[in-house]
Backbone bond lengths (Angstrom), bond angles and torsions (degrees), N, CA, C in turn:
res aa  C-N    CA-C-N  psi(-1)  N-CA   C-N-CA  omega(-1)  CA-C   N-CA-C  phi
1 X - - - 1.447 - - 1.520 108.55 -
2 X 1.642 122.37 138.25 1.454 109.15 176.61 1.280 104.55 -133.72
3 X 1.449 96.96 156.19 1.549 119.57 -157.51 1.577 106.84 -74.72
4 X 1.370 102.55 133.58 1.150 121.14 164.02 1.675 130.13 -27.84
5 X 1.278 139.35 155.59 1.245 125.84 143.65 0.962 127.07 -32.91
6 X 1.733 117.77 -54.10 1.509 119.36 -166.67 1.009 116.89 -101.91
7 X 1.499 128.19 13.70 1.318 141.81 151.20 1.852 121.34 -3.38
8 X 0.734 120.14 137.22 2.097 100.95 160.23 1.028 102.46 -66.03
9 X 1.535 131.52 -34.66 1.468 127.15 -156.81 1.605 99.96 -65.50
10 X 1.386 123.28 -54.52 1.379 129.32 158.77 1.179 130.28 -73.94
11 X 1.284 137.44 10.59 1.434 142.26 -171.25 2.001 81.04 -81.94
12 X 1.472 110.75 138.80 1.112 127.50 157.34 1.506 117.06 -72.01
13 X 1.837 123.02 -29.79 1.282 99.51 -160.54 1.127 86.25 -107.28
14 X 1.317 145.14 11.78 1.738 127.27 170.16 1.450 118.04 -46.56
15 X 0.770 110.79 137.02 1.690 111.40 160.80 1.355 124.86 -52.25
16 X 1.369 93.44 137.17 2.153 88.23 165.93 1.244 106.42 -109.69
17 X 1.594 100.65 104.58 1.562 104.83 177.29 1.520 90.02 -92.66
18 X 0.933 172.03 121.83 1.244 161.45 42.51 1.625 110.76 -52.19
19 X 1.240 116.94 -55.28 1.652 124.12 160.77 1.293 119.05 -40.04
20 X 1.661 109.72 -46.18 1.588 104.66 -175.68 1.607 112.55 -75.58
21 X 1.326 92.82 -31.60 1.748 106.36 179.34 1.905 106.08 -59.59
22 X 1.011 86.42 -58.75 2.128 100.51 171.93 1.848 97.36 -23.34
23 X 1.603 82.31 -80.66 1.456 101.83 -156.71 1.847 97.09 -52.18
24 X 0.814 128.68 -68.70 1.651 114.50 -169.70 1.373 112.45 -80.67
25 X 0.964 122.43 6.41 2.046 113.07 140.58 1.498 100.58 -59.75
26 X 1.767 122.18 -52.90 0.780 102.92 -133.67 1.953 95.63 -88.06
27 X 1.094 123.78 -12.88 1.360 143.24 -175.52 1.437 102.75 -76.91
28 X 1.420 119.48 -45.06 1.179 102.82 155.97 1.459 153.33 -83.74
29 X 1.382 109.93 12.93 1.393 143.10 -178.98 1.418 92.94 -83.76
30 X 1.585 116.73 -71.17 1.431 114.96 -157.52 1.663 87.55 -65.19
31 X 1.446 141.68 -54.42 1.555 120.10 -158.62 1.727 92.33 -49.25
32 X 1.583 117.22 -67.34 1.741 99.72 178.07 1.087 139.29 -30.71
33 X 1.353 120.00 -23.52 1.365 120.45 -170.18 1.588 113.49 -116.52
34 X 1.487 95.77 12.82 1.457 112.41 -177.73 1.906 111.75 -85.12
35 X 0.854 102.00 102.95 2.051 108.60 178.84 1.267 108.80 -38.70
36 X 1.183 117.40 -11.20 1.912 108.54 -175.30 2.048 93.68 -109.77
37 X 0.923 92.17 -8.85 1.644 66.06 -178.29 1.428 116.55 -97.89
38 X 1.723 130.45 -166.76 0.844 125.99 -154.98 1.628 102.42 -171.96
39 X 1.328 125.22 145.84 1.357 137.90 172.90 1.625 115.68 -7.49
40 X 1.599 111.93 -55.83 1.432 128.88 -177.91 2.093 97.92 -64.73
41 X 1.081 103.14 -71.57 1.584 99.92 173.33 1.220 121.42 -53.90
42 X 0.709 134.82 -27.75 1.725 145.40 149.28 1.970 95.21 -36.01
43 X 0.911 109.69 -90.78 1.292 134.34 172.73 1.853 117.21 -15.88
44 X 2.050 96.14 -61.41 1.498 97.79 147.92 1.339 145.14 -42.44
45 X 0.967 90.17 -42.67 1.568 118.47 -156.57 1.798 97.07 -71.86
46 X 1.618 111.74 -49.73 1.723 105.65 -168.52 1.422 87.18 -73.10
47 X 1.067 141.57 -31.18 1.689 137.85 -163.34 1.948 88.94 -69.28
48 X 1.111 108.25 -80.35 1.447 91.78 -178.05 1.350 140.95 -36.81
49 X 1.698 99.34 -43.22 1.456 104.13 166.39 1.512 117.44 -38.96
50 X 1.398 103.00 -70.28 2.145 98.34 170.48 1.269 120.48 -69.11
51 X 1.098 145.06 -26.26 1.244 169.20 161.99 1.563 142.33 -61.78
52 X 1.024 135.74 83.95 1.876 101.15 179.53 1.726 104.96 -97.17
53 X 1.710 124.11 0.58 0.764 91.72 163.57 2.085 121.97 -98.39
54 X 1.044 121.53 137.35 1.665 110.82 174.66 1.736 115.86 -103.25
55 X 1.415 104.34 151.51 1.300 119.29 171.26 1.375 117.05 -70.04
56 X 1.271 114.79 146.17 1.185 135.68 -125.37 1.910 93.17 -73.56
57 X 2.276 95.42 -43.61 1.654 90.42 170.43 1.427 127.36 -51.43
58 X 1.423 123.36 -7.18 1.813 122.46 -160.88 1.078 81.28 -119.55
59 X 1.104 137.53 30.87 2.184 122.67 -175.44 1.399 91.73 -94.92
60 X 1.582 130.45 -38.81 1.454 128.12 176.44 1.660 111.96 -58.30
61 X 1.047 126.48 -55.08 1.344 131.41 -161.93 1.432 97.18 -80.27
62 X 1.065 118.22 -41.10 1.609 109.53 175.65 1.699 134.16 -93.90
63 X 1.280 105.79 -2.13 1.701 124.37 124.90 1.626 121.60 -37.51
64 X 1.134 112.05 -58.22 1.253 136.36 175.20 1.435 108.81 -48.86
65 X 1.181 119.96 -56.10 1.390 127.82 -152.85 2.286 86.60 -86.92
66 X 0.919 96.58 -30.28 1.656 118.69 167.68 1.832 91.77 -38.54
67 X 1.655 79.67 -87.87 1.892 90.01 -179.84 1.671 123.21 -38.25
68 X 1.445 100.94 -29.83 1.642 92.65 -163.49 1.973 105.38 -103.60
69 X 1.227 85.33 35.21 1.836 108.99 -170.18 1.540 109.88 26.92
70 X 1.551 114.08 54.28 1.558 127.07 164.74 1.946 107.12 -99.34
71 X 1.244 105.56 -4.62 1.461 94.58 173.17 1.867 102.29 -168.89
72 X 1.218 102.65 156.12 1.581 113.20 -177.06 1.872 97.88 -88.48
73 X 1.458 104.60 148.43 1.942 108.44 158.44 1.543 89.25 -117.67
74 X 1.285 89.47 143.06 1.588 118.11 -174.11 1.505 97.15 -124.04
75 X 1.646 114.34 152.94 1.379 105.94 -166.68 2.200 81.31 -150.65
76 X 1.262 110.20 132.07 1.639 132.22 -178.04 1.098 103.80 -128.87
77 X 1.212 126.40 130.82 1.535 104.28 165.73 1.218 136.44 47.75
78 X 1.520 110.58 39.56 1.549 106.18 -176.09 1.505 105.20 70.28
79 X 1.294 131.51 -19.56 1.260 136.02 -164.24 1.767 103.97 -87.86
80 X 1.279 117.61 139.23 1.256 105.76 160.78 1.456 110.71 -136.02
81 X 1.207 101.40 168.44 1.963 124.66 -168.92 1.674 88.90 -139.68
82 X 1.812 81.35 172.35 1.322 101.30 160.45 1.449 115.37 -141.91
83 X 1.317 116.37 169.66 1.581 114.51 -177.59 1.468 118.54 -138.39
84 X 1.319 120.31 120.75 1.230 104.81 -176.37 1.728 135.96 -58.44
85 X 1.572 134.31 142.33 1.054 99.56 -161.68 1.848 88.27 -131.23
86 X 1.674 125.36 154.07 1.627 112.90 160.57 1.293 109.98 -72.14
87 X 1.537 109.06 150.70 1.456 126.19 165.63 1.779 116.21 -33.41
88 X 1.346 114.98 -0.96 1.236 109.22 173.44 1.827 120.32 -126.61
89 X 1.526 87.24 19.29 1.886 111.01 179.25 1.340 108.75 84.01
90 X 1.665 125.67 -9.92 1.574 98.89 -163.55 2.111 86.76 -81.92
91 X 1.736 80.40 163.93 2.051 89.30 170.13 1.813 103.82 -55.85
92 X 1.140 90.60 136.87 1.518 96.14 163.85 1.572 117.12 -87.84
């Protein structure tokens, strides 16, 4: 049987989560394997991965990860997020 035009398989604007999936395995590997972090940043860190916004308990540890330039805080509207970033600043 073959797929349609409007298929997902052919849809142009689908997403390629396989890339996004890539990239934050791999963003979250290096925070794990990073010597300064710790159980709680661990913890940040998967929340951000799906997430940029975090609960209010992970706002410390992922401050942190702020400091140890593993992720950007972004601030909208009084609002803030975070974003994950590689050890060399680009977005992960």
């Amino acid at each position: 049987m073959s797929e349609s035009p409007g298929s997902a398989q052919n849809d142009p604007l689908r997403e390629d989560t396989d890339n996004e999936d890539a990239a934050r395995e791999w963003w979250l590997s290096a925070v794990e394997e990073d010597s300064r972090t710790d159980a709680s940043h661990l913890a940040a860190a998967e929340i951000i991965a799906h997430n940029p916004r975090v609960p209010d308990e992970h706002i410390p540890a992922a401050d942190a990860l702020v400091r140890m330039q593993l992720a950007w805080k972004n601030e909208i509207d009084g609002e803030f997020s975070y974003t994950p970033i590689d050890p060399v600043g680009k977005p992960a």
